[in-house]
Residue frames relative to the residue before (quaternion, step in Angstrom):
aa qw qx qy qz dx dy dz
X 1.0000 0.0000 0.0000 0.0000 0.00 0.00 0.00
X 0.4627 0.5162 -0.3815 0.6114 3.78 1.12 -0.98
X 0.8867 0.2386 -0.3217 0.2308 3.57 -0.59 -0.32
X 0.5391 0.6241 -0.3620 0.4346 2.99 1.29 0.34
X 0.5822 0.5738 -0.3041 0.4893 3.26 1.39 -1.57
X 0.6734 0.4487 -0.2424 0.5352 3.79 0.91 -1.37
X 0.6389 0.4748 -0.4580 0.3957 3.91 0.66 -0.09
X 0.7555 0.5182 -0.2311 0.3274 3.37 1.18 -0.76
X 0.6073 0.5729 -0.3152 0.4513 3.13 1.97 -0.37
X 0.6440 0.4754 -0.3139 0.5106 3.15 1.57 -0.52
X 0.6116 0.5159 -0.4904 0.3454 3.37 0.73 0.20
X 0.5726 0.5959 -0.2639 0.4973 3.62 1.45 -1.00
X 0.5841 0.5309 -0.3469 0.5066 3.62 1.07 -0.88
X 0.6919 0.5564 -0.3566 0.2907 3.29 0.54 -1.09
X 0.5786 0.5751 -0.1211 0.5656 3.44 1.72 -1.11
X 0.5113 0.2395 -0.4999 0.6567 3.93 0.44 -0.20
X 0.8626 0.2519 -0.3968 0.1873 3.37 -0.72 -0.94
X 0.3004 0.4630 -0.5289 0.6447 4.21 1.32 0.40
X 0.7649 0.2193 -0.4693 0.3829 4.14 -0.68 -0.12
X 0.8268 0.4371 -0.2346 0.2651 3.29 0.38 -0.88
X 0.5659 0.4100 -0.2866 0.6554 3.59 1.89 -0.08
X 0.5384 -0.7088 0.4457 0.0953 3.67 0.92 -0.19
X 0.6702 0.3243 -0.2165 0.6315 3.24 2.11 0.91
X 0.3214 -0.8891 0.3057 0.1125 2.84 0.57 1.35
X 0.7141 0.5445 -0.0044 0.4399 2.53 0.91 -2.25
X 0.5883 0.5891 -0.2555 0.4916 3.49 1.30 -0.78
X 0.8242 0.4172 -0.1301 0.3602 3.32 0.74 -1.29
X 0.3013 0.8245 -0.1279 0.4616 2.89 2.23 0.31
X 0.7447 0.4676 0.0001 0.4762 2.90 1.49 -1.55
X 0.2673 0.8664 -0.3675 0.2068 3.21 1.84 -0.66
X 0.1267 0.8003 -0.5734 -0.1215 3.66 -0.54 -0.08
X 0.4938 -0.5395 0.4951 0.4690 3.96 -1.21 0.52
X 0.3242 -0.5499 0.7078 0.3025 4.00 -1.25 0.29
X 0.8742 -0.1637 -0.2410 0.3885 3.60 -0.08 0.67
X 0.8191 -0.2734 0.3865 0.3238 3.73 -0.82 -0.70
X 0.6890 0.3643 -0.2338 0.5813 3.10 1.59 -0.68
X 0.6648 0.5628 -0.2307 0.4338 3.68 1.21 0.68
X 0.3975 -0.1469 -0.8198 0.3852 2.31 -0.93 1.97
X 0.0304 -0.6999 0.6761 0.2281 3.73 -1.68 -0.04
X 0.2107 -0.7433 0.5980 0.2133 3.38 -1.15 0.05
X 0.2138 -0.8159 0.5354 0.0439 3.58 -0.73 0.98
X 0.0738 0.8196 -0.5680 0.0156 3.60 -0.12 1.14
X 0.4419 -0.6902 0.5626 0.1086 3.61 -0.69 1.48
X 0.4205 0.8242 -0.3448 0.1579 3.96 0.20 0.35
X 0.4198 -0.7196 0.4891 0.2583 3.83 -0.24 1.59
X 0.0470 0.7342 -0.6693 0.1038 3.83 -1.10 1.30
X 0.6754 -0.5409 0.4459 0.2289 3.20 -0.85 1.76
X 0.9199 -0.1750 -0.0082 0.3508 4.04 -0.28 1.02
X 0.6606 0.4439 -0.3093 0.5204 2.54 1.43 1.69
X 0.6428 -0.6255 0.2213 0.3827 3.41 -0.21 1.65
X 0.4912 -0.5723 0.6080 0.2479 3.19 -1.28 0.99
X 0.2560 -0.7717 0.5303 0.2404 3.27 -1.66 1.00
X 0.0548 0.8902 -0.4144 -0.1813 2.98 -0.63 0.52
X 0.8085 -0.1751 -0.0396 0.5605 3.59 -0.19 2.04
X 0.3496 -0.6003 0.6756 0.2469 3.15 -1.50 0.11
X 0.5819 -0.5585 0.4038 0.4318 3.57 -1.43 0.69
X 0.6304 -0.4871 0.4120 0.4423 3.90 -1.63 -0.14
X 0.3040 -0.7207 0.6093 -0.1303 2.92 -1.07 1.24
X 0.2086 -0.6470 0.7176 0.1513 3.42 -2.06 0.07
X 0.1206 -0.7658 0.5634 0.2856 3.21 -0.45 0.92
X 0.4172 -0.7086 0.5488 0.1502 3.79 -0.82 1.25
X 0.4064 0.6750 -0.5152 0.3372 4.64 1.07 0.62
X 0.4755 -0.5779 0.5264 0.4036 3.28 -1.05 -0.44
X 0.8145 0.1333 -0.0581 0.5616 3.55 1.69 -0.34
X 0.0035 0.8405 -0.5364 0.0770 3.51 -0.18 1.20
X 0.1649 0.8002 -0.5676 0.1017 3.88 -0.88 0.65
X 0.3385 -0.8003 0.4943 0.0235 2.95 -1.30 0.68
X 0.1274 -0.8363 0.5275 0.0786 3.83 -0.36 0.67
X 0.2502 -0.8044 0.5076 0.1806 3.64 -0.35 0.90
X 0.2239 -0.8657 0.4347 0.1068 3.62 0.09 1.25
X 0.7354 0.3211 0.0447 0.5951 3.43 0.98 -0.97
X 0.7568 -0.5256 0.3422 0.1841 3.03 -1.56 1.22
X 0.6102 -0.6042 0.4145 0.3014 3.68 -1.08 0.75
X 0.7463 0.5144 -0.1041 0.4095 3.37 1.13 -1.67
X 0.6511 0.3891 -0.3082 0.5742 3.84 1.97 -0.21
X 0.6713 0.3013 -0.4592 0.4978 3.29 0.34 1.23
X 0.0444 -0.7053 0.6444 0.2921 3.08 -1.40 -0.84
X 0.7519 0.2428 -0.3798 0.4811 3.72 -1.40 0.89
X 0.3581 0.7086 -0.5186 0.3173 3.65 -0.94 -0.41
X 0.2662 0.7213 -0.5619 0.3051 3.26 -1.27 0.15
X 0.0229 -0.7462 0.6246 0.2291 3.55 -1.44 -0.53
X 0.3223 -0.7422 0.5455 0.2185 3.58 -0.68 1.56
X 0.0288 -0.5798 0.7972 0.1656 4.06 -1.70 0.29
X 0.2257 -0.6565 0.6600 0.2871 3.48 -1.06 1.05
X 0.6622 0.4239 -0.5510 0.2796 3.78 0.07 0.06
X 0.6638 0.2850 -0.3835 0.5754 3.68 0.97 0.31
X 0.2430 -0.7247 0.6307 0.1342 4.16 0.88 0.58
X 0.5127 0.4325 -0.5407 0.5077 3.24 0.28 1.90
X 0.2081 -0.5241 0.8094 0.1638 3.72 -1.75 0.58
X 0.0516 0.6253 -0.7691 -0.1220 2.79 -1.59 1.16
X 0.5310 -0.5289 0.6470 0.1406 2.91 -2.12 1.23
X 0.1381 -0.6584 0.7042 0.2269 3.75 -1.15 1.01
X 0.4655 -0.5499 0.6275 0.2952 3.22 -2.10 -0.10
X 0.6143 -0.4210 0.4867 0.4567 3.82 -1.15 0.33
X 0.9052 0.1665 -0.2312 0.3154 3.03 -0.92 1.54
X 0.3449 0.5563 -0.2653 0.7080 3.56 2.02 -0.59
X 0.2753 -0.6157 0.7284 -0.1201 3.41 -1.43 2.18
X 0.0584 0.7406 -0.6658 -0.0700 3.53 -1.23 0.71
């Protein structure tokens, strides 16, 4: 089921990004560089089981990476996404795509 749900986002992704670069057909062709691509990362408190808390800093190594803030500011704490060429973390709001 996971690989469907993740086939279909990558198929819709594939389409914004063909409108918005103006190559469809190109962006069509996209392909994941491994198996672990598309992923989906859901951050979620479960009754007897450790709290996560973030994964370490990272490059994401795709040709397209985003992020959808799904949940309120005020039910978590930390997060964020650092860019060292702008030596800032930005914090999204619930609903606000980066």
């Amino acid at each position: 089921m996971v690989s469907n749900y993740t086939d279909n986002i990558l198929h819709d992704v594939k389409k914004i990004v063909g409108v918005i670069f103006g190559m469809r057909r190109e962006a069509m062709r996209l392909r994941p560089r491994s198996w672990k691509e598309p992923h989906l990362l859901l951050y979620q408190a479960l009754d007897g089981k450790p709290h996560h808390t973030g994964i370490e800093m990272h490059y994401d190594g795709c040709d397209v990476t985003w992020q959808a803030m799904l949940t309120r500011q005020d039910e978590y704490e930390g997060g964020g996404t650092y860019f060292r060429s702008l030596r800032k973390t930005i914090r999204l709001k619930q609903g606000q795509v980066l």
